[in-house]
Every structure is written in structure tokens, then in C-alpha cells.
KOLPA-672881 format. One line per 10 residues: number of its first residue (from 1); their letters; for each residue x, y negated, z negated of N, C-alpha, C. Coordinates in steps of 0.05 Angstrom, whole numbers, plus 5000, padded with zeros to 4 digits. Layout:
N
NUM) A) X,Y,Z,X,Y,Z,X,Y,Z  ...
END
This chain:
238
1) XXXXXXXXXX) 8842,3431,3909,8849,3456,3895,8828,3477,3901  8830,3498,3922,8806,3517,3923,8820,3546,3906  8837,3547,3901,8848,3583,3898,8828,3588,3863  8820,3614,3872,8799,3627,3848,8777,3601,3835  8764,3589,3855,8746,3571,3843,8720,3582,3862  8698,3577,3848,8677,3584,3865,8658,3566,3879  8658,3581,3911,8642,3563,3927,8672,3555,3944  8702,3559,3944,8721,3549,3953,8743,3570,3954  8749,3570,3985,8769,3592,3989,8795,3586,4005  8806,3606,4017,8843,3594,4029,8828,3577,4052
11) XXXXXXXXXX) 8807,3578,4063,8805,3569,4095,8797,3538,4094  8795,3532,4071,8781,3507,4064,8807,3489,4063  8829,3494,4057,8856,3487,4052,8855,3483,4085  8866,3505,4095,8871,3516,4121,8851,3482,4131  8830,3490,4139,8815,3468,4153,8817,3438,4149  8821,3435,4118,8824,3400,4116,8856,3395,4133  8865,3417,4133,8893,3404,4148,8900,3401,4176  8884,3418,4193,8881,3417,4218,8868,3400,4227  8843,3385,4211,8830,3366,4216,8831,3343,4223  8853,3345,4192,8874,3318,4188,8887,3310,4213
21) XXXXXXXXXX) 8899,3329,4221,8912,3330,4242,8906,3328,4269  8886,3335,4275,8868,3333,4297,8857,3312,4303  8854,3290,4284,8842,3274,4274,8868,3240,4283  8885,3249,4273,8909,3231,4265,8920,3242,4297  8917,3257,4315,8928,3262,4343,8922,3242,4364  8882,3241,4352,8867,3226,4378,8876,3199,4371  8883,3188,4345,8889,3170,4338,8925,3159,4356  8927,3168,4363,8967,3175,4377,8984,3168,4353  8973,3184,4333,8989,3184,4313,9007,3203,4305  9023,3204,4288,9044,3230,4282,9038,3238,4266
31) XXXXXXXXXX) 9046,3265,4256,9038,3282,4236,9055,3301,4237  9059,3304,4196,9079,3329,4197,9064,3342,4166  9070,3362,4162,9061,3380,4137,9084,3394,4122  9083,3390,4097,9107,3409,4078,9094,3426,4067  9106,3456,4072,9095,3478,4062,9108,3483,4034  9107,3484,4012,9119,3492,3986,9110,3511,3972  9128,3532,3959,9124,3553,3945,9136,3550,3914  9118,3548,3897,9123,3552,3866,9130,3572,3853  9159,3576,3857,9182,3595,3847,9168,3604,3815  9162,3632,3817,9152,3648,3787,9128,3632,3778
41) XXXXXXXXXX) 9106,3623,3789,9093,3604,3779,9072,3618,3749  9065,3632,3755,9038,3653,3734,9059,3656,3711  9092,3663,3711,9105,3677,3693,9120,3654,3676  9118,3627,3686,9138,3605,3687,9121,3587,3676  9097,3578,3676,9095,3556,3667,9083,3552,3646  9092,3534,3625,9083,3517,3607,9064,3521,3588  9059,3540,3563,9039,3539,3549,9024,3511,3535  9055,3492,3526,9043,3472,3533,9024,3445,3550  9038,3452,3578,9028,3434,3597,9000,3442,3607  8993,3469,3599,8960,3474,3603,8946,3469,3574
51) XXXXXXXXXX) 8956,3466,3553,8943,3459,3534,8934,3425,3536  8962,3413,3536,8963,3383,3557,8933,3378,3575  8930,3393,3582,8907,3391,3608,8885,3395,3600  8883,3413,3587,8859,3417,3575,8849,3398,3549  8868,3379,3539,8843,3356,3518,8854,3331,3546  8863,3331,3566,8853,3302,3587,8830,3319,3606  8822,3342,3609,8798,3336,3620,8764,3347,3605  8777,3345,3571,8756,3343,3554,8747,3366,3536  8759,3386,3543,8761,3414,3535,8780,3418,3509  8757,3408,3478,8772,3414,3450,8755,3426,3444
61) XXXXXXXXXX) 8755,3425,3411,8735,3443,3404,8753,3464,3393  8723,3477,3391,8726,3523,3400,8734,3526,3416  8734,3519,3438,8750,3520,3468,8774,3520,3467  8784,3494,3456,8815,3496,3457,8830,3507,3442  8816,3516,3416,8826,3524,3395,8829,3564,3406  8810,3571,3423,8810,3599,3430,8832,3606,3447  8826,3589,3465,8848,3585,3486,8882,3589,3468  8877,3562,3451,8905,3561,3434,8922,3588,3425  8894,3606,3412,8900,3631,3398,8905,3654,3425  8898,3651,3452,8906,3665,3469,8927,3668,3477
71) XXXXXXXXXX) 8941,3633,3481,8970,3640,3492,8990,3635,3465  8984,3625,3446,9007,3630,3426,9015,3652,3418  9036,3652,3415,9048,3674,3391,9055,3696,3408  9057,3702,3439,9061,3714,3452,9088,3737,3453  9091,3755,3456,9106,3767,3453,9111,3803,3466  9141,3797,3482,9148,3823,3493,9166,3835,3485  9168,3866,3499,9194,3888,3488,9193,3894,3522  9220,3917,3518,9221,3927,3539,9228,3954,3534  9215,3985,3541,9224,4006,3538,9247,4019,3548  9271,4029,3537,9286,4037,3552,9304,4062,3537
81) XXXXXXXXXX) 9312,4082,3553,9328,4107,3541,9321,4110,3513  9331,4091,3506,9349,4087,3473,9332,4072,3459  9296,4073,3466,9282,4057,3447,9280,4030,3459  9251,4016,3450,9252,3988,3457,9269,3972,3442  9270,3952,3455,9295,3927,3457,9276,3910,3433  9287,3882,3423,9282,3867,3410,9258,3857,3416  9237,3851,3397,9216,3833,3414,9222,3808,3410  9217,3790,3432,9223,3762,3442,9198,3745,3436  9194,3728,3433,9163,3711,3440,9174,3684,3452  9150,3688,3473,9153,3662,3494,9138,3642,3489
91) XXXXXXXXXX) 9139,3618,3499,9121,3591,3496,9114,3600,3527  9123,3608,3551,9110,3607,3582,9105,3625,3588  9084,3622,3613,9071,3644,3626,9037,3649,3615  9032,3660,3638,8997,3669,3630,9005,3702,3638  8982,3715,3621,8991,3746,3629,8983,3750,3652  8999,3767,3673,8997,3777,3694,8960,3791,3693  8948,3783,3720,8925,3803,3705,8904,3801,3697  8910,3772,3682,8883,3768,3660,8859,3747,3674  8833,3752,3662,8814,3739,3679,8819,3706,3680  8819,3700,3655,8832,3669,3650,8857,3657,3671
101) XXXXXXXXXX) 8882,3678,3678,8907,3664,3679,8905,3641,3712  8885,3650,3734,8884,3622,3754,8872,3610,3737  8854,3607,3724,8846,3583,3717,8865,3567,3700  8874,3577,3677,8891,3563,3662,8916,3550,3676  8924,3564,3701,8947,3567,3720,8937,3537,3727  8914,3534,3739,8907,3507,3756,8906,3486,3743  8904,3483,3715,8902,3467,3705,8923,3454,3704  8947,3464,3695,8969,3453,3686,8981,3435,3717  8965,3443,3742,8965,3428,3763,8943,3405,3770  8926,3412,3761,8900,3392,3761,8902,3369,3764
111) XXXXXXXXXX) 8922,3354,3752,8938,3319,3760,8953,3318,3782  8965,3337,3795,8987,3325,3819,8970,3313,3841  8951,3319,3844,8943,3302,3877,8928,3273,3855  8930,3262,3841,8927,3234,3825,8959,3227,3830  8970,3244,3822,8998,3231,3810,9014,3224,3847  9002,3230,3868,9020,3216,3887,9000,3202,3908  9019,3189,3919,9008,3165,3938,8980,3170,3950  8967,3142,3961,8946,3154,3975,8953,3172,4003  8977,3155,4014,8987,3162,4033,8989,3188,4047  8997,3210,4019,8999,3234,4021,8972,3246,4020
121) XXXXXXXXXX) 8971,3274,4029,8940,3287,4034,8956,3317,4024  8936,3332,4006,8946,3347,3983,8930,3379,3980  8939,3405,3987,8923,3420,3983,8940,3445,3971  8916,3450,3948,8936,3468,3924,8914,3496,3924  8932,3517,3933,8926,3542,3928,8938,3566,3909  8924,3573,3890,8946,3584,3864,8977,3562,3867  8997,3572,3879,9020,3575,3880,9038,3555,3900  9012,3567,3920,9017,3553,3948,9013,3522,3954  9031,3508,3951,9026,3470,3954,9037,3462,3984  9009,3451,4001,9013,3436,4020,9018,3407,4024
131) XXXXXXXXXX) 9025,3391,4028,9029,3355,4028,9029,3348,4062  9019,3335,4071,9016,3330,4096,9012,3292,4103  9016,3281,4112,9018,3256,4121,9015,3246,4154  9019,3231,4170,9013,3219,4188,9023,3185,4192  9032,3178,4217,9052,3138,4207,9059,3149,4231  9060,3121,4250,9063,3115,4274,9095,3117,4287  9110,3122,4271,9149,3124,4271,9150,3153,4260  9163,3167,4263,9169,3183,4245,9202,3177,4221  9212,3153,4223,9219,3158,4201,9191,3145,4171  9176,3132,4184,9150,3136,4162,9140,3157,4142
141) XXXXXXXXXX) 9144,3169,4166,9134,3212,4162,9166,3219,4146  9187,3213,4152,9205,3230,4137,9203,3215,4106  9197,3188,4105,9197,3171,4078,9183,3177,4062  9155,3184,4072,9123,3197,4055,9139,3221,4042  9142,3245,4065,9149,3266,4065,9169,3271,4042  9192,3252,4037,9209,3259,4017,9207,3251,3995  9199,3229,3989,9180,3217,3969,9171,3245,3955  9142,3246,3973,9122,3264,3956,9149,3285,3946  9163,3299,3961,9171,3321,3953,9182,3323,3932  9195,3300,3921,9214,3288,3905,9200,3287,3875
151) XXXXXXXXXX) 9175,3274,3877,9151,3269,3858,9142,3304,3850  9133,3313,3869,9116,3344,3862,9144,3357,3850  9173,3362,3857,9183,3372,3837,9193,3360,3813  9191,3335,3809,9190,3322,3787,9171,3335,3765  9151,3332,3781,9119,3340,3772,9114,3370,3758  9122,3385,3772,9130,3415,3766,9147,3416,3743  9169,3395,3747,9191,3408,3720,9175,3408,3697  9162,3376,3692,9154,3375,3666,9135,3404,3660  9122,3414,3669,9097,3433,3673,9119,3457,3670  9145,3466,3672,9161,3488,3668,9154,3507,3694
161) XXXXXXXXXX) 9161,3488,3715,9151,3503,3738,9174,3498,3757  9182,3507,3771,9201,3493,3805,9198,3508,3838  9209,3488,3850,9201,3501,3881,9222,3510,3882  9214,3532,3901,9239,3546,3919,9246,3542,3940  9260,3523,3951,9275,3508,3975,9264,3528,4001  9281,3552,3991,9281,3582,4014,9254,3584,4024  9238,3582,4008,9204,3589,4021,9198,3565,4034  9206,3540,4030,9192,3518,4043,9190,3521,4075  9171,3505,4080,9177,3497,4103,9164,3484,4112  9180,3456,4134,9165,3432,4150,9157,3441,4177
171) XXXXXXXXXX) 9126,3430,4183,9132,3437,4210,9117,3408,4220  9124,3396,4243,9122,3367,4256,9089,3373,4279  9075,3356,4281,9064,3374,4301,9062,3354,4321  9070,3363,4337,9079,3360,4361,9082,3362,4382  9079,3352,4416,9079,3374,4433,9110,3365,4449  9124,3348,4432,9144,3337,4454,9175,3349,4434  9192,3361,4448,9223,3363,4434,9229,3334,4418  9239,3343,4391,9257,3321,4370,9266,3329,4366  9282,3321,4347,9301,3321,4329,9290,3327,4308  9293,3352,4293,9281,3357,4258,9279,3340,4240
181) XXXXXXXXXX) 9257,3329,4230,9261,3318,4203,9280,3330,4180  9293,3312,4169,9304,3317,4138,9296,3312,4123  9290,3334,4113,9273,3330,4077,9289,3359,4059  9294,3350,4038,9303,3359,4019,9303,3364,3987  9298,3376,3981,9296,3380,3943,9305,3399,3930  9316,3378,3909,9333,3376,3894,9361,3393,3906  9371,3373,3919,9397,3374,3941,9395,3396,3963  9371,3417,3967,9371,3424,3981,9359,3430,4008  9364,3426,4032,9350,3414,4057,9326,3451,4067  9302,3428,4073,9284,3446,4082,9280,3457,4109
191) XXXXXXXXXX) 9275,3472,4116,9271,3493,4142,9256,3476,4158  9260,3474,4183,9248,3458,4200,9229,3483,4216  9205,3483,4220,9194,3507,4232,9178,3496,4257  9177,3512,4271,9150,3515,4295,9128,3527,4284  9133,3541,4270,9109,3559,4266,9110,3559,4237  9090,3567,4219,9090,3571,4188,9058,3588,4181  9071,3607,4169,9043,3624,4154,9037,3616,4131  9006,3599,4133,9001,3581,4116,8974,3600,4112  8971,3611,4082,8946,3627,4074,8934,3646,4086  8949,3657,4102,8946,3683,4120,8937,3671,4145
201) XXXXXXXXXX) 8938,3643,4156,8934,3637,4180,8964,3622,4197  8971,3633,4213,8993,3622,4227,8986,3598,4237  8995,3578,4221,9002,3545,4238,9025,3537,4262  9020,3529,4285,9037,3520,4295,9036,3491,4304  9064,3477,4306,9065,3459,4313,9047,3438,4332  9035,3458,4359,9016,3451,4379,8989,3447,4372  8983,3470,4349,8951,3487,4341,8947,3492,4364  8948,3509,4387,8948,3525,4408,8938,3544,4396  8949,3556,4371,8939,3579,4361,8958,3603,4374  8964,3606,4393,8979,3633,4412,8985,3639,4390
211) XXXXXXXXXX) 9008,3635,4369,9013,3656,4353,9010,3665,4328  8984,3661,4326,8964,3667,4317,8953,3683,4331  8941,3686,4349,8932,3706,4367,8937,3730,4370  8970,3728,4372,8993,3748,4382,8994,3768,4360  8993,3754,4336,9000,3766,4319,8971,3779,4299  8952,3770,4308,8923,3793,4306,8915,3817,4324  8930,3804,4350,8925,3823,4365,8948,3845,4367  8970,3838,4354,8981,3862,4349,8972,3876,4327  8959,3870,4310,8948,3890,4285,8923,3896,4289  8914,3885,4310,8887,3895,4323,8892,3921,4338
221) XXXXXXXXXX) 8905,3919,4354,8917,3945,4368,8924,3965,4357  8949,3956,4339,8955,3985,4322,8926,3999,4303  8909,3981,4290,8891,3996,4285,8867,4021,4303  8866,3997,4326,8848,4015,4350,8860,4043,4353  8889,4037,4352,8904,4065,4362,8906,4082,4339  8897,4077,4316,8898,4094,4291,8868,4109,4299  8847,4092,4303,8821,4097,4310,8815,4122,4327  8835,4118,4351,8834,4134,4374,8842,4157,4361  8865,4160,4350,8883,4188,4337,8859,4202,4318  8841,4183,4298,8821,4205,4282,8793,4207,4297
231) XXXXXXXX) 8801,4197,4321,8768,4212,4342,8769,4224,4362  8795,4244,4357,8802,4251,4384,8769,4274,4378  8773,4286,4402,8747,4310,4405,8765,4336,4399  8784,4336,4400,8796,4368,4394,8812,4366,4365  8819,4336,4361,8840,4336,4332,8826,4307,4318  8845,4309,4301,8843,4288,4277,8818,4294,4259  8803,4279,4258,8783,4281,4223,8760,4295,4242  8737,4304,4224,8717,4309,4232,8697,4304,4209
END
């Protein structure tokens, strides 16, 4: 888990998985990665399941009792024409915003890489959940693979959280044509990719990197040419 912790950032994610991978290649092993995205996660989860978290990793007291008085009793309106609307109060969500809400956010995740196999290899950024594996067959890789997936939204529900199928995505890495793995949750089948933008770094199936490249050096360019336009010698800024 690196997202808003200190001393730990997206590239640290990014790296244990390429490694893995790099690693599990020389070996002539297989390898595939599930990219997952936690549908409304900051707005969605659980005032309970972070309170949950916080007396299993020791945090009572004044602590929990402050904490307690932060997210209870919560309560919204909404302005409109004709005067605000009813106020509602929620049990979920951390406020958009607030210095506390990654941290409290991570907690209520803090158990999932315990709660699955060793098998699986696990990297949690805010929102962003990676699962990655390696097995000499690939239906090994599709078994891990659906498993975990199966478990993490299990995992999620209790916590008042869920994935969004649409954002997922598998990518195999590979340098030879297959056949897509099938993996699916909760009845719905995941995107088979070549490529996946994983923490602002483009993954591809090869790690070649090209597109990755392609796609810096197109925003490399358009900037240069922004550059050129405010230095001209007769126009732009001075």
C-alpha cells in the first residue's frame, strides 16, 4: 500500500510489478496482472469498516473516540431554486478534501493483501488495486487470477465498496499471440488489454516500453512547440 504514505509513492507499485515480472520471465514462467478500479471509493465506503480497522491495528483510546466524533453524525443538503432539500445523514464516505480521508480510506483496506493467497502479489494505491501472479500453464494464471478477483470483491462489499468491471483490465505478458484469458466479476467479463495505464505509467504486455515512449513524446513535443510560440523574437511573451 504506497498511495499518501510517506517515504512511498505510485512508482514503487509500478516497480514491484515489473520486477515481478521480469523476474518470473527469466524463470520461463508466465505472468499476467489485473488492473482494478474501486467504483466511488472516498464517497462509498464504510464508516464502519474503518472504525473496524482501527481497534485490529490498535488505535482506541482518544484516537478512536476522535476519529468516531469525525465521521459520525454526518450530514448533507443540497441547494436548489426553491431552497435546500432535506438534510440526509450518512453512515459512508470520508469528506472529499480532508487531510485525514487517504488515510482513513486505507485502512478500511489495510487487510486485503492478508486476506488472499500467497500465490497472489498485491499492490494498493488509493483506489487503484493491482493483483498479479505467475504458474507455468496458464490456465494456473486464469485460476489465481479469478479466485483473487472473486475474494477482493467479496472483500470490498463487506467494506461498502465495489469494482467497476468497465475500468478493469487484464493484461498477459507476453511476447507470443493467445488466446485471452477469462476473468470475470461478479458476472461480468474483463477487458483483455495489450497495453494498460497503470499510475500514470503505460504497461505493456512486452515492457518494451514503445508506448510509453510514444505517448511522452507526444506531450513532449506539443509542449516544445508551445515553448517555441512564447520565444519567438518578434511575438509571443517578453
Amino acid at each position: 500500500m504506497a498511495g499518501f504514505r510517506r517515504d512511498r509513492s505510485s512508482i514503487d507499485n509500478v516497480i514491484a510489478l515489473v520486477s515481478y515480472v521480469q523476474h518470473e520471465r527469466s524463470r520461463k514462467r508466465l505472468s499476467a496482472a489485473l488492473f482494478l478500479d474501486v467504483k466511488g471509493a472516498y464517497d462509498n465506503v464504510l464508516h464502519e469498516a474503518i472504525l473496524g480497522a482501527l481497534a485490529v491495528v490498535g488505535l482506541g483510546g482518544r484516537v478512536f473516540r476522535w476519529i468516531l466524533s469525525y465521521l459520525a453524525a454526518r450530514s448533507f443538503f443540497v441547494l436548489t431554486e426553491d431552497g435546500p432539500t432535506t438534510r440526509r445523514y450518512t453512515s459512508r464516505g470520508v469528506p472529499q478534501g480532508g487531510v485525514l480521508s487517504p488515510t482513513l480510506f486505507n485502512l478500511a483496506l489495510i487487510g486485503l493483501a492478508e486476506y488472499l493467497p500467497s500465490t497472489i502479489k498485491i499492490s494498493i494505491y488509493a483506489d487503484d488495486i493491482c493483483v498479479w501472479t505467475s504458474a507455468v500453464t496458464r490456465p494456473q494464471i486464469r485460476s489465481r487470477l479469478q479466485k483473487a478477483a472473486t475474494m477482493i470483491a467479496n472483500y470490498l462489499l463487506k467494506q461498502g465498496l465495489s469494482i467497476s468491471p468497465e475500468k478493469c483490465a487484464l493484461v498477459a505478458f507476453t511476447r507470443k499471440a493467445m488466446t485471452p484469458y477469462v476473468i470475470s466479476i461478479c458476472g461480468r467479463p474483463i477487458s483483455y488489454a495489450r497495453t494498460h495505464r497503470f499510475l500514470g505509467i503505460i504497461i505493456d504486455r512486452d515492457l518494451c516500453w514503445c508506448p510509453h515512449v510514444a505517448y511522452m513524446k507526444k506531450r513532449l513535443t506539443a509542449i516544445s512547440q508551445l515553448f517555441k510560440f512564447l520565444a519567438g523574437k518578434t511575438w509571443g511573451c517578453q
